[in-house]
C-alpha positions as CSV (number, residue, x, y, z in Angstrom):
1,X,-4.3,-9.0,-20.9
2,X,-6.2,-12.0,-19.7
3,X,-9.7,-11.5,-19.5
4,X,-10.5,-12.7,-16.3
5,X,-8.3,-10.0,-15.1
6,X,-10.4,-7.4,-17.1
7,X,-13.9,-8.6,-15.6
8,X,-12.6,-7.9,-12.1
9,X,-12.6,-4.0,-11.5
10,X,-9.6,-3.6,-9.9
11,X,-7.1,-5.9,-7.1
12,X,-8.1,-3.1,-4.3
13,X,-11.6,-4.2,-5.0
14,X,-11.3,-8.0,-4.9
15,X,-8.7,-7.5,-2.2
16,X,-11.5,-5.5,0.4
17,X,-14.2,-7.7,-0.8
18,X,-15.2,-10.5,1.7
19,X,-17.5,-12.5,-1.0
20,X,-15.1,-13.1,-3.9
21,X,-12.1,-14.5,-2.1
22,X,-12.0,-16.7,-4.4
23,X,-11.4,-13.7,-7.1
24,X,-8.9,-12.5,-5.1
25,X,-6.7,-15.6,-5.2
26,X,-7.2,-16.2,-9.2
27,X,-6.1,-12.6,-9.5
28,X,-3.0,-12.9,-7.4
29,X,-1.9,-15.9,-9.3
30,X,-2.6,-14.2,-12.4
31,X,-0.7,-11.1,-11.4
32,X,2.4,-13.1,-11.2
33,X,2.9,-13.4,-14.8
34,X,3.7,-9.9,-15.0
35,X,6.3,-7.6,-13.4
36,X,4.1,-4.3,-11.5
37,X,5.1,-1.0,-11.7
38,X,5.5,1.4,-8.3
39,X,5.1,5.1,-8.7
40,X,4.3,7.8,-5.9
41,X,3.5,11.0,-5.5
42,X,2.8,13.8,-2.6
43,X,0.1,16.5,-3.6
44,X,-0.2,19.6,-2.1
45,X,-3.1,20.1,0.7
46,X,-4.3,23.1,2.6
47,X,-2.1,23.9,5.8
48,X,-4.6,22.3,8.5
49,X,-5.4,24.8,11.7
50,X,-4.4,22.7,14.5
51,X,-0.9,21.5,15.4
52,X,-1.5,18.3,15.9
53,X,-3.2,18.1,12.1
54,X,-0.2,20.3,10.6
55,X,2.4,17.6,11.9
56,X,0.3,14.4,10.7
57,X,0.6,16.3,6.7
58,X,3.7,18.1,6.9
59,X,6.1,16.2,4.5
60,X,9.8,17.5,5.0
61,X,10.8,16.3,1.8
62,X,8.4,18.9,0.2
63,X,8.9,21.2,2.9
64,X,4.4,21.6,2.6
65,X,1.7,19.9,4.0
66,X,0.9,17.0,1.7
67,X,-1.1,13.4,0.9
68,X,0.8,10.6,-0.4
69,X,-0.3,8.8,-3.5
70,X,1.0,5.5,-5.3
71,X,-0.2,3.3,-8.3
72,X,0.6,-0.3,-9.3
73,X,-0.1,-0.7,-12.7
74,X,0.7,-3.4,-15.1
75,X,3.5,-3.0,-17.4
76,X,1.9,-1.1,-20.3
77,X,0.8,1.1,-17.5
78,X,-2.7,0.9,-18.9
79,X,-4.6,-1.3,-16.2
80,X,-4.5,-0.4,-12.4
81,X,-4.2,-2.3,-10.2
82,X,-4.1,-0.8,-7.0
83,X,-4.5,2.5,-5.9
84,X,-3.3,4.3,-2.3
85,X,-4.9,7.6,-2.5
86,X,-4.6,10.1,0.3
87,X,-2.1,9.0,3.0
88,X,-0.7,11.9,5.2
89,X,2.3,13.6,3.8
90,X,5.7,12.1,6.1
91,X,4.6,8.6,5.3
92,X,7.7,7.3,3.5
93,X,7.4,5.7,-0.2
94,X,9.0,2.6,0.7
95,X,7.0,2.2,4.0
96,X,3.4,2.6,1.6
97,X,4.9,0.2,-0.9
98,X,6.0,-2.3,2.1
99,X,1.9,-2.0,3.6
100,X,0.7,-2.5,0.0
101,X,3.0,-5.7,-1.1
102,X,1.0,-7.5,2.2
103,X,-1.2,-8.1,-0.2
104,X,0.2,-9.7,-2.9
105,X,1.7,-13.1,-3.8
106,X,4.9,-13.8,-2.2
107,X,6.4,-14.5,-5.9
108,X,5.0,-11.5,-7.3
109,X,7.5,-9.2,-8.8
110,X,7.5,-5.1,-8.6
111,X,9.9,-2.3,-10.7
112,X,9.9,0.6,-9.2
113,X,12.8,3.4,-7.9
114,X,15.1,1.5,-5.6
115,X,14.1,4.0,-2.4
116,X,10.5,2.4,-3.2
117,X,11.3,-0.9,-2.8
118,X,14.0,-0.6,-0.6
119,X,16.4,-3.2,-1.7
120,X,13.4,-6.3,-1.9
121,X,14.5,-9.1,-3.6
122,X,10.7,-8.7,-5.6
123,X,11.5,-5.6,-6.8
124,X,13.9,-4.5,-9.6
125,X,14.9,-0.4,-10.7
């Protein structure tokens, strides 16, 4: 792992950060070199009391109320890189990963399920 990239605590970080732009853009072009990996995940929440809350959290695929989850990680899936924590359950995997990849390089690359990536040309199964 480059050490640079180590320094830095994480691309979400650098990302929200409004003094180390310049961070953010070494870390970008560093991420390049390597090929992220996707993964999500819905986790099982407390049925909420009002209607309107139940239908913002209920995930049909599940058939529950749930929040969405979904890691990038660097290829020995040691290092994080960005973390989505918490979306409402019907939020589709593809639609998270498509918000996410906003904010990385054009060029960079993603593996991941092919419903996660929906077909991108940056992304491989």
């Amino acid at each position: 792992m480059v050490p640079s990239v180590k320094r830095i605590v994480t691309f979400k970080y650098v990302r929200t950060s409004k003094k180390n732009s310049s961070d953010y853009e070494i870390v970008k072009e560093i991420l390049t070199e390597y090929e992220l990996i996707v993964d999500s995940c819905e986790q099982p929440r407390e049925r909420p009391g009002e209607y309107q809350e139940q239908k913002k959290y209920y995930s049909g695929k599940k058939k529950n109320h749930t929040l969405k989850n979904q890691l990038i990680v660097l290829p020995n899936g040691t290092d994080i890189v960005d973390v989505v924590a918490g979306k409402p359950g019907p939020k589709s995997d593809i639609n998270l990963f498509r918000e996410q990849q906003k904010g990385f390089d054009p060029r960079q690359r993603f593996n991941g399920e092919s419903a996660r990536c929906g077909g991108s040309p940056r992304c491989s199964d």
